[in-house]
Residue, then its C-alpha position, 0 to 999 in steps of 0.5 A: x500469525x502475521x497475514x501474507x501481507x505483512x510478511x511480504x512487506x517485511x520480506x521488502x523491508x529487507x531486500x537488497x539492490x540486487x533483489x536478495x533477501x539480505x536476512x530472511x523474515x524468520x531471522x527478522x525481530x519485529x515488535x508488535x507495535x512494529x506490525x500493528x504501524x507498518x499495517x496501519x500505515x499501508x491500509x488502502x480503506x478504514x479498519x478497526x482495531x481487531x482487524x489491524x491486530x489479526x492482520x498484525x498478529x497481535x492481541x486487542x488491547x495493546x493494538x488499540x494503545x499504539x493506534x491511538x498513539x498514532x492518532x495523537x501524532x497525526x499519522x492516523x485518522x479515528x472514524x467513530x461514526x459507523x457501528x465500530x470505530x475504524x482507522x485510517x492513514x492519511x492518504x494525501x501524507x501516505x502518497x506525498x511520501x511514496x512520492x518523495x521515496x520514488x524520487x530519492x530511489x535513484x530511479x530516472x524520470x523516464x524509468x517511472x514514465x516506463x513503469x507507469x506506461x506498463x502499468x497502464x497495459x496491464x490494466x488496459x489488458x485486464x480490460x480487453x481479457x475480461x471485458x470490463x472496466x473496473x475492478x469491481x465489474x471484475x469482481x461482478x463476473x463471479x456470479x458466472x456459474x461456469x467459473x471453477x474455483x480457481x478462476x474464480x480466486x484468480x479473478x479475485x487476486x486480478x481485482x485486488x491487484x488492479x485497485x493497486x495499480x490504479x493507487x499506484x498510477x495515481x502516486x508514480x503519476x505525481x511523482x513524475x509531474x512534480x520530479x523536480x519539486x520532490x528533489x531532495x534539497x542539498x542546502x538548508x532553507x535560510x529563515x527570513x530569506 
């Protein structure tokens, strides 16, 4: 069974402009090989192959063959230096092209500074509700035994959240410095010029 997140990634796969889901996930056909890229391609830290094939609700081997066929093509980096081999995106990739669809979205410079400034809040508020400064001091007030276990989930979503946005802030942040670096070209580039 595919994880949440892969289905909400597939739910935005899908979503129109005006935000209605144009087929719904059931009526959606998805490969495999589909789920295992789509998750290799968004992990925020290395995991191994059994990891991406459950998330992706696939079986092991045939999950292990698409990943290195990613490795191959430069999409993913291999890690054998701990006890499991993990794999990973390349970040730097992973953002400029985040970047590149913020900026071809049709969004405006100021509606990304927009979202950037409430991003912003909304960790500054995290800050001020929980009196800590990073997701992990969040995750560390677990330890308080007055928390019920529904604050204690709740903390756990805040937290995972937070790291998002952080990611996030970083992409939106390029994006807007580089705006008109990122603007798609309407010419094709002359060789030798």
């Amino acid at each position: 069974m595919a994880s949440i997140y892969i289905k909400t990634q597939l739910e935005r796969c899908c979503m129109t402009e005006d935000g209605s889901n144009s087929e719904s996930l059931m009526e959606r056909q998805t490969t495999g090989e589909d789920r295992v890229r789509m998750t290799a391609r968004q992990l925020s830290e290395p995991r191994t192959a059994n990891w991406i094939a459950s998330e992706a609700g696939w079986s092991h081997e045939p999950t292990k063959r698409v990943l290195e066929r990613l490795v191959d093509d430069g999409i993913l980096h291999r890690d054998e230096n701990g006890t499991h081999t993990t794999y990973y995106p390349d970040y730097r990739r992973q953002a400029i092209q985040e970047a590149m669809r913020l900026r071809d979205s049709g969004h405006t410079v100021e509606e990304l500074t927009d979202r950037l400034a409430d991003m912003k809040t909304q960790i500054r508020d995290w800050e001020d509700e929980f009196g800590v400064e990073s997701p992990n001091q969040l995750r560390g007030t677990l330890a308080d035994e007055a928390l019920d276990a529904d604050e204690e989930d709740r903390r756990r979503e805040i937290a995972r959240e937070w790291e998002h946005l952080q990611r996030r802030i970083q992409i939106v942040g390029f994006a807007i410095r580089e705006w008109d670096f990122l603007a798609p070209t309407t010419e094709p580039a002359e060789a030798n010029s």
